[in-house]
C-alpha positions in Angstrom: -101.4 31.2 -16.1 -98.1 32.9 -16.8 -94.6 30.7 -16.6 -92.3 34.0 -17.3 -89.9 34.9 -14.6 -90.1 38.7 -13.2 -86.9 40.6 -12.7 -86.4 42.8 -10.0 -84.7 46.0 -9.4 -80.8 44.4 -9.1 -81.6 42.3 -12.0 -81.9 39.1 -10.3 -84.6 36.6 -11.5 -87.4 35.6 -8.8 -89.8 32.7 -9.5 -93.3 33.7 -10.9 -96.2 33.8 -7.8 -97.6 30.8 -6.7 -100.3 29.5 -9.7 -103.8 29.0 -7.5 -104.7 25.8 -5.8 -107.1 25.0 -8.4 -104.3 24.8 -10.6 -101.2 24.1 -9.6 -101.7 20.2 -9.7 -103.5 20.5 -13.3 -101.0 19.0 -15.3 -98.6 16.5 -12.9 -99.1 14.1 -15.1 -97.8 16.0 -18.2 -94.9 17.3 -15.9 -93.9 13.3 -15.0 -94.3 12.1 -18.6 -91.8 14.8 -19.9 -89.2 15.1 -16.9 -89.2 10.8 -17.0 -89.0 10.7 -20.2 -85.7 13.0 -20.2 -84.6 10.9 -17.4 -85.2 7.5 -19.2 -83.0 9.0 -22.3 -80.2 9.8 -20.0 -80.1 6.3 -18.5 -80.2 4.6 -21.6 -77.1 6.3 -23.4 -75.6 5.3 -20.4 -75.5 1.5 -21.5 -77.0 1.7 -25.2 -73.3 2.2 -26.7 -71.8 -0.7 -25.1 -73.3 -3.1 -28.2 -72.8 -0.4 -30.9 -68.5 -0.4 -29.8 -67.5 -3.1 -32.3 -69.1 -0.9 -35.4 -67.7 2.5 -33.8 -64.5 0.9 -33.8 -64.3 -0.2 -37.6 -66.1 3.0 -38.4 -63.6 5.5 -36.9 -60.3 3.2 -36.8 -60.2 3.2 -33.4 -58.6 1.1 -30.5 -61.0 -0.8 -28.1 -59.4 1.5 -25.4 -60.2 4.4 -27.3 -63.1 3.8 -27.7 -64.2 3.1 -24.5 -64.0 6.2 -23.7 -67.1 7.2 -25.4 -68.7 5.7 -22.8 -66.6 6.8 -19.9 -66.5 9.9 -20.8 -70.3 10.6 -20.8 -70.7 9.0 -17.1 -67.8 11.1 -16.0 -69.6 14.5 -16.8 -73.0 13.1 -15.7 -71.8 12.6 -12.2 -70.4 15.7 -11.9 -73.3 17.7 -12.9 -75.9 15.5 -10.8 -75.0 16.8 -7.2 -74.7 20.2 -8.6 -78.2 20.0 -9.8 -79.9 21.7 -6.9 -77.5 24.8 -7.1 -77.8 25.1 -10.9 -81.3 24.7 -10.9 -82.1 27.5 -8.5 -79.4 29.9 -10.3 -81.1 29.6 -13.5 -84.3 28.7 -12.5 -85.7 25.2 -12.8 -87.9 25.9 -16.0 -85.2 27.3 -17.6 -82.3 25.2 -16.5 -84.5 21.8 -17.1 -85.5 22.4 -20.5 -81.7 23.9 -21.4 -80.5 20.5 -20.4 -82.5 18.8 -22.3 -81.4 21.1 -25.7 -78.2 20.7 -24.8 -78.9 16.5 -24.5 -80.7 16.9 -27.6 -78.0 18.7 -29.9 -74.8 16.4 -28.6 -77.0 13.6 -29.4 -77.3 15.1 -33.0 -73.6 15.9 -32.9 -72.6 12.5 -31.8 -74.3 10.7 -34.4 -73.1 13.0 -37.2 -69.3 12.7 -35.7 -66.8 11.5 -38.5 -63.8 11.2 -35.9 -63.0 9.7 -32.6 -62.4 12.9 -30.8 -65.0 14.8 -32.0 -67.1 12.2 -30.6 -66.0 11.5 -27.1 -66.3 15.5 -27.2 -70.0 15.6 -27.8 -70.7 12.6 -25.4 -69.0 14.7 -22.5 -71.4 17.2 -23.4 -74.4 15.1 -23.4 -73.4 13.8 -20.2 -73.7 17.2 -19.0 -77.3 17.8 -20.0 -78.0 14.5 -18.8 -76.5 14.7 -15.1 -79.6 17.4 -14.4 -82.8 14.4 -16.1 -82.1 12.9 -13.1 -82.3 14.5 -10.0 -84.3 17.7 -11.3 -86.4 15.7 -12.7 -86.9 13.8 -9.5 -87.2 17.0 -7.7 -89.7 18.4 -9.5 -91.9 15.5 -9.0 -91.9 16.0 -5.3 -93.7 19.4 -6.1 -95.6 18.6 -9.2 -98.3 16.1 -7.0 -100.3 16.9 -4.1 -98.4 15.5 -1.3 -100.6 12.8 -0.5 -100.0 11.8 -4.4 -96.2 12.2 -4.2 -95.2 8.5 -4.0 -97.3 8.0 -7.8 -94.9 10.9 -9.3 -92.0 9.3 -7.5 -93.9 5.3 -8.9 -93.8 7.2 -12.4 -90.3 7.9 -12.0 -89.3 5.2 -10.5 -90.2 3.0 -13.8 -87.5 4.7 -16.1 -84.6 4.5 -13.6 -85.2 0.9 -13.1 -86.2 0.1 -16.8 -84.0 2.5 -18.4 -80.8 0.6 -17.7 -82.3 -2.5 -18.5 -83.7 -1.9 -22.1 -80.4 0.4 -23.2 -78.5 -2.7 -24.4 -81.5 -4.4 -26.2 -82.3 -1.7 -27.9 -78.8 -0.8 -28.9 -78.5 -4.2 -30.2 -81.8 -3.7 -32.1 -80.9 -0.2 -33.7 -77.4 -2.2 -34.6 -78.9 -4.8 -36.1 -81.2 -2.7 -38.2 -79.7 0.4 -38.9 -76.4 1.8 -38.3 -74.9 2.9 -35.0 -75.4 6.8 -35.3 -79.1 5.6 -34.9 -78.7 4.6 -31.1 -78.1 8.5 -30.6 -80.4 10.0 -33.8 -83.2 8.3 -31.4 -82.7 11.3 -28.4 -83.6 13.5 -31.1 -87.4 13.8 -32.0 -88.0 12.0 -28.1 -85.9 15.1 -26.5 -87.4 17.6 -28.4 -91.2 16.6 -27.3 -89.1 16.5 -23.7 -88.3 19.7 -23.9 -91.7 21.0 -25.5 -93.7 19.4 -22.3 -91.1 20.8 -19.9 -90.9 24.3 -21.3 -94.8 24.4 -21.6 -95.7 22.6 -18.2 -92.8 22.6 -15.8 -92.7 26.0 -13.3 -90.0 27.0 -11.5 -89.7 26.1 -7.6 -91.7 28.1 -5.3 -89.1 28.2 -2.5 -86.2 28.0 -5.1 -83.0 29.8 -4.3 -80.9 31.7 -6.4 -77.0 31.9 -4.9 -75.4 35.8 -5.0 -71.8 34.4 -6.2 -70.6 30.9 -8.1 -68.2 28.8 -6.0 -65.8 28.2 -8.4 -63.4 26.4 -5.9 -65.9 24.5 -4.8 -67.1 23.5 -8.5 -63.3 22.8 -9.3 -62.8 20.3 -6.1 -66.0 18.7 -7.2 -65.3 17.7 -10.5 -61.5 16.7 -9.7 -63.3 14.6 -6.9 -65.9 12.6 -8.9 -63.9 12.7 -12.2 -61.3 10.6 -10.5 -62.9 8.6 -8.4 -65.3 7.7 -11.8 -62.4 7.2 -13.7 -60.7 4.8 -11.2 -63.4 2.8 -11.0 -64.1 2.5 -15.2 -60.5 1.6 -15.7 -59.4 0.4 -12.4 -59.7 -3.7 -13.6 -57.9 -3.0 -17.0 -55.0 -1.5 -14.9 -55.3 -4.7 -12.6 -56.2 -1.7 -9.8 -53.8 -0.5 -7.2 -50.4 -2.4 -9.7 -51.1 0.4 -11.6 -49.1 3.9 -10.4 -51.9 5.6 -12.6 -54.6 4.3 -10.6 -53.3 5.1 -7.6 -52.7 8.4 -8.1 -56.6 8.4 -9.3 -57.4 7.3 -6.0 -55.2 9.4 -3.8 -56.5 12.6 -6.1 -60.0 11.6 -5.8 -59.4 11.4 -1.3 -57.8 13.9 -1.2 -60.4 16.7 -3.2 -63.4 15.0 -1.8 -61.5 15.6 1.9 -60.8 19.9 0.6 -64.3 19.7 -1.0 -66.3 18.7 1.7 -64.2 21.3 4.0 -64.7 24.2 1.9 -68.6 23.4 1.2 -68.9 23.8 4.9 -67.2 26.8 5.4 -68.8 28.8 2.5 -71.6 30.7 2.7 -73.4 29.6 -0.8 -71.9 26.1 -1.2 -72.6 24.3 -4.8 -73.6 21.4 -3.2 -75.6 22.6 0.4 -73.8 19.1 2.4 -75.6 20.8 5.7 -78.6 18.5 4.4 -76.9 15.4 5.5 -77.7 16.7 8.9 -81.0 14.9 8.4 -80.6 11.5 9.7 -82.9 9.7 7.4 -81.5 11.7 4.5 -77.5 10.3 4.8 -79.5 6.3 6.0 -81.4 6.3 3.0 -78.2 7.7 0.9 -76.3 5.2 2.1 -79.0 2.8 1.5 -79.2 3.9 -2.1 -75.5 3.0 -2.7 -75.9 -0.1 -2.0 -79.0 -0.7 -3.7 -77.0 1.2 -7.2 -74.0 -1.9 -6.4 -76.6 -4.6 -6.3 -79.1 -3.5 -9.1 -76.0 -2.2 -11.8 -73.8 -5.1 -10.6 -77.0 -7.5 -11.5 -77.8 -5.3 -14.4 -74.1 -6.1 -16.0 -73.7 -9.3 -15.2 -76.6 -11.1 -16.5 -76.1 -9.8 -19.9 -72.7 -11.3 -20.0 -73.9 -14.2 -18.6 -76.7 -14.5 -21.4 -74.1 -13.6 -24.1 -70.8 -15.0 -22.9 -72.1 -18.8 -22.0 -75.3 -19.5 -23.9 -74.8 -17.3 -26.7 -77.3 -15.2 -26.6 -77.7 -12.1 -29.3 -78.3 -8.9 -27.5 -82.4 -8.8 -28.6 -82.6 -12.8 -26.9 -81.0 -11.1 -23.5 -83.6 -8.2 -23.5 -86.4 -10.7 -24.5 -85.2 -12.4 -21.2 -84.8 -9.5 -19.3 -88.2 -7.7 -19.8 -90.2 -9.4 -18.2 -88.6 -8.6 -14.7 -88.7 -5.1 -15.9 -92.6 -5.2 -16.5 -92.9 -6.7 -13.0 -90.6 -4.1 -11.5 -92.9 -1.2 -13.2 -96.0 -2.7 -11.9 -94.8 -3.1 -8.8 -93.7 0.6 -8.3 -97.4 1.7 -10.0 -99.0 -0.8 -6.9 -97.0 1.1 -4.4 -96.9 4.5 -5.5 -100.8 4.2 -5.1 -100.7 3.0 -2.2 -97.7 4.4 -0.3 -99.8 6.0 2.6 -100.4 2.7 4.0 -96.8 1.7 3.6 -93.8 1.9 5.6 -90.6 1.9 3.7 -88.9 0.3 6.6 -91.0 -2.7 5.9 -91.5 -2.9 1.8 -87.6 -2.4 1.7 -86.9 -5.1 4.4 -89.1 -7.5 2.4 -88.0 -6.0 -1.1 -84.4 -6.5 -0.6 -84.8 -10.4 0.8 -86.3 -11.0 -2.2 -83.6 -9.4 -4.5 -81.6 -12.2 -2.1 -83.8 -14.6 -3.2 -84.1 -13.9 -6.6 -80.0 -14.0 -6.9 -79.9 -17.6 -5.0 -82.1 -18.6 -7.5 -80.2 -17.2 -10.5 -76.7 -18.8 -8.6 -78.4 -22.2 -9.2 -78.3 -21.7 -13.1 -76.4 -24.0 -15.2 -75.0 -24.0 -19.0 -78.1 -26.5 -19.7 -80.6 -24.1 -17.9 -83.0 -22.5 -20.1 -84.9 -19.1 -20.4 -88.1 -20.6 -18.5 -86.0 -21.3 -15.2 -84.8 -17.7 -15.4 -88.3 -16.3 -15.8 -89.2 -16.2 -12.0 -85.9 -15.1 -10.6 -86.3 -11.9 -12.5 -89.5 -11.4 -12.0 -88.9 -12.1 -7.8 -85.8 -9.7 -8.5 -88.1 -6.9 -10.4 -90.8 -7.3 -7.6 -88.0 -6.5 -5.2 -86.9 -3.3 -6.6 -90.4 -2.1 -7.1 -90.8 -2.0 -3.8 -87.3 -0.3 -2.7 -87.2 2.2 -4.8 -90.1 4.3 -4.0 -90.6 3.7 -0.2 -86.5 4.5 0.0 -87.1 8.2 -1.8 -89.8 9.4 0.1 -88.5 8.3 3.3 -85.3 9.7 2.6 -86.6 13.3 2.3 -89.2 12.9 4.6 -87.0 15.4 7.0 -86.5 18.1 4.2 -88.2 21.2 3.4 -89.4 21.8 0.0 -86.2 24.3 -0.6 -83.7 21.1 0.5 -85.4 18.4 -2.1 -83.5 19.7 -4.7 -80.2 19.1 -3.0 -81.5 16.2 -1.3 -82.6 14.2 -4.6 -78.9 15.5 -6.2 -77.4 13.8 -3.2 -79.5 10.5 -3.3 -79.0 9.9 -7.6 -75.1 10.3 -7.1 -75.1 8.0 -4.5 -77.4 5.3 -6.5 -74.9 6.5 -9.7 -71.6 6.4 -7.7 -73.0 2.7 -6.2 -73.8 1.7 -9.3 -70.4 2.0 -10.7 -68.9 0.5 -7.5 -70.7 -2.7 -8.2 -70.1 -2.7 -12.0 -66.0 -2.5 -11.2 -66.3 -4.6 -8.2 -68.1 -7.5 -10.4 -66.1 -7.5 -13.0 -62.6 -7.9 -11.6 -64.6 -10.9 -9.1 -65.8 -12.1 -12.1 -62.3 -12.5 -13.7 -60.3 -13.6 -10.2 -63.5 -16.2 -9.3 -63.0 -17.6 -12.8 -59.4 -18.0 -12.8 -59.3 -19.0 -9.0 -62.6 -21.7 -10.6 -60.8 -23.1 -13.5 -57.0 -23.9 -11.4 -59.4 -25.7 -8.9 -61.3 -28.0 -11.7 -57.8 -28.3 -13.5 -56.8 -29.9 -10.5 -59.1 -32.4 -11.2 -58.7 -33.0 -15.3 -55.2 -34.6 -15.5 -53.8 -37.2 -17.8 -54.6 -40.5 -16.6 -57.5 -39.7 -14.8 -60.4 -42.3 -15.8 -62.9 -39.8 -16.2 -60.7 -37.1 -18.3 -59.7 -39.9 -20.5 -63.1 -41.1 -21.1 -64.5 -37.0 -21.6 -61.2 -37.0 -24.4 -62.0 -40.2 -25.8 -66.0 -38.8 -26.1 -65.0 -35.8 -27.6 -62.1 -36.6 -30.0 -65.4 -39.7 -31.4 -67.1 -37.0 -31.7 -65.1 -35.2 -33.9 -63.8 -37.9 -36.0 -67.2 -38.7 -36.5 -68.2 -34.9 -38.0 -64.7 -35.8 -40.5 -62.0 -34.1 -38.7 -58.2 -34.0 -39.5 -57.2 -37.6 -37.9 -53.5 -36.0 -37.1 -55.0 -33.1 -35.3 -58.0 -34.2 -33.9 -56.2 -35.0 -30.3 -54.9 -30.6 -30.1 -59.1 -30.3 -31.0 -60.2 -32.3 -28.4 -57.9 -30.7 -25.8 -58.7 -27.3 -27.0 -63.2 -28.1 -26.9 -61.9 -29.8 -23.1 -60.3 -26.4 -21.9 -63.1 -24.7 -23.2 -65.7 -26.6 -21.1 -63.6 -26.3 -18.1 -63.3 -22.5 -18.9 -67.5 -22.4 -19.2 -67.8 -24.3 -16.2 -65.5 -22.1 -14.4 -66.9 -19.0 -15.4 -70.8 -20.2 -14.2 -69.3 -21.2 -10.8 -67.6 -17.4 -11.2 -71.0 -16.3 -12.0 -73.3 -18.1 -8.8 -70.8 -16.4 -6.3 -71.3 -12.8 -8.2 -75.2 -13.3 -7.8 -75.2 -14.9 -4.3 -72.8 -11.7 -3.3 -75.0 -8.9 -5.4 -78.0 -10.5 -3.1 -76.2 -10.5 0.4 -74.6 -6.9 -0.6 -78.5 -5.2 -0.3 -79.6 -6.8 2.4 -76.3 -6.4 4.5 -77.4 -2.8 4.3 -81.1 -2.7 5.9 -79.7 -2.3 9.4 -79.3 1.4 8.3 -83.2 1.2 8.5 -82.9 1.4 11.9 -81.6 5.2 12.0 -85.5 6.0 10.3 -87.5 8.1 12.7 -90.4 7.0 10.0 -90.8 5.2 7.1 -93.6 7.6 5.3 -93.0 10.0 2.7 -92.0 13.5 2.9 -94.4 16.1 4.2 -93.4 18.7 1.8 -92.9 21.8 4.6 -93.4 24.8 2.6 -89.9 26.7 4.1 -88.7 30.1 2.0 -85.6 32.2 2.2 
């Protein structure tokens, strides 16, 4: 069967004719191990640097907020690209445009391993963040097509299992590559796994039947885009360094990022061949289960940071012991997906979703009960309840969301829903961190309330811990400033775990605060792929 693209008289590109029914579902399985495995790689350089900053730091002399923007800087150009997706794909075809993202992924990977200085760098990690913003929602895309459409939801299952895991197994094995090698590894890695990627793609992978390929380029529209996400990404990474709206910089972020998204959103409408087609969003189960998807990106990447720091910060955990932990809510969470995706004609996302997200809840009371004596058997089942859970959001919610959409629209409609889940994601990740650091201080001035001089039970905790220290051979003139210092300390910890048990309880109520959006579904099955051309 031949994959080459004809050219017609004007020299446009059309996709090749439709490949016979006999055939056309041949390799779906092929097609979903390549296009998830591009995604997976895309979602783990998204956290696997985060372990490897200490070493880039010493290696290329570089401050820690320099540094940080090697990881800012790639989710910055991945946003971008992702809603353009759809446009891009059917300009260049999605063959051809798939499997040059994944080169492109491929060489800055390369490139950013072999970088001797900072800038050269955070240069090649924009790039890869460019060919990474289309593993995601082309990949997803392409999916929808790949399978029969009674075998969607499996494609979607198979999918599914690297966005959820991908995140999740990026730090641990960062921290495993560190520990081992050197950090040019945690990007040496994309190489040989991008390249058999690409090979699958290029080989398997057709274009869309029903793609369209725009006359012109929206530049305007492509400028207002990126000034719009760029910012409102950028606010978001540094907004609690700045301490937010204090900061003039930040501000001016926020009030840039308004006001293109405002002139973006106007001019996509206007135009005839927009770069992102928002007329979609007319579906009403498209812009619910969008919406649902934010939420669900704050709750799973707000989770997704937290516990790590948790792990690390209070029971000093390396990164390989936080993974250990981790995985097993990961496996449940594949499983889960695999169980649904077979059987997603006899479900109803409105109910998996309902019932997945009260046991996210659930899972995150449980994990707000943890102490600094808890071990790593009483977090076993909350993340297993919490990977349960998202298995059985996260396919239900895609196939309902583009159940209204023609086959043409599912490339704009899955670019739509991964920036959404991205933009979420992000959303949660700033808006834990700076509750972590307010509920920890606001914590520790309440308990200090409590641990003054003279108070019977401070005295005695003092009296405990400066024995205890005399006993190990301590300095008798400064064992008193020791024992104060190991007392602040505990009443920091036990701040920071009451900080902690409101992030988790919040993370929890966050999801399931947005299920009455359920409400605007006309149905809660899957898409049924209406075969629409231009």
């Amino acid at each position: 069967m031949s994959t080459s693209l004809r050219v017609t008289d004007v020299g446009r590109y059309e996709p090749p004719p439709p490949a016979p029914a006999q055939d056309k579902y041949r390799y779906k399985y092929l097609i979903a191990i390549a296009v998830t495995l591009a995604a997976v790689l895309e979602l783990i350089d998204t956290s696997i640097v985060n372990v490897a900053i200490p070493h880039m730091m010493g290696n290329l002399g570089a401050t820690l907020d320099e540094i940080s923007w090697v990881s800012t800087g790639y989710i910055i150009a991945n946003v971008i690209v992702i809603p353009m997706s759809g446009w891009l794909s059917g300009y260049f075809g999605r063959k051809r445009y798939l499997t040059g993202s994944i080169a492109l992924f491929v060489v800055a990977s390369f490139a950013c391993g072999s970088a001797h200085t900072l800038i050269g760098l955070v240069i090649w990690r924009v790039i890869q963040g460019l060919g990474g913003g289309a593993l995601l929602a082309t990949a997803q895309s392409t999916l929808f097509e790949a399978f029969p459409p009674k075998e969607v939801a499996i494609g979607q299952a198979m999918f599914g299992m690297g966005v959820m895991v991908g995140p999740t197994i990026g730090p641990t094995l960062g921290g495993y590559i560190v520990d081992n090698f050197d950090w040019p590894w945690i990007f040496y890695i994309n190489v040989p796994l991008g390249i058999l990627a690409g090979i699958l793609v290029w080989t398997y992978v057709q274009d869309a039947e029903h793609q369209h390929r725009s006359g012109s380029i929206d530049f305007i529209g492509i400028g207002l885009l990126a000034l719009c996400v760029g910012s409102l990404q950028w606010m978001l990474e540094r907004g609690e360094r700045y301490d937010w709206f204090d900061s003039r910089f930040v501000t001016v972020l926020a009030v840039t990022a308004v006001t293109s998204f405002v002139l973006f959103v106007w001019r996509e409408l206007v135009i005839d061949e927009p770069i992102v087609n928002l007329r979609v969003l007319k579906s009403r189960q498209l812009s619910a289960g969008i919406s649902i998807a934010a939420f669900l990106g704050l709750a799973l990447y707000g989770s997704v940071f937290v516990l790590p720091v948790f792990l690390q910060a209070l029971h000093g955990f390396t990164a390989n012991q936080t993974g250990m932990v981790i995985l097993p809510g990961a496996i449940a969470s594949a499983f889960t997906m695999a169980i649904v995706g077979r059987n997603s004609a006899r479900l109803d996302a409105r109910a998996t979703v309902t019932i997945g997200a009260f046991m996210f809840l659930l899972a995150m009371y449980l994990l707000s009960t943890l102490t600094l004596e808890s071990g790593t058997s009483e977090m076993f089942w909350p993340l297993v309840i919490r990977g349960v859970g998202l298995g059985l959001i996260f396919v239900p919610l895609t196939g309902a969301a583009m159940a209204e959409l023609s086959m043409s629209e599912l490339a704009q409609g899955t670019g739509l829903f991964n920036l959404t889940r991205q933009l979420g994601g992000s959303l949660g990740i700033a808006i834990m961190a700076t509750m972590l650091s307010r509920f920890t201080a606001q914590n520790k001035a309440l308990i200090t309330e409590h641990v003054v001089n003279g108070d019977p039970a401070t005295m005695a905790r003092l009296d405990l811990i400066t024995r205890g220290l005399l006993s190990k051979g301590a300095n008798i003139v400064s064992v008193k400033q020791q024992a104060l210092m190991i007392l602040d300390h505990q009443v920091q910890a036990q701040a920071s775990v009451l900080a902690f048990s409101r992030i988790y309880l919040l993370s929890g109520l966050a999801l399931v605060l947005s299920l009455p959006l359920l409400l605007l579904f006309r149905t809660g099955k899957g898409p049924a792929i209406r075969m629409d051309a231009h």
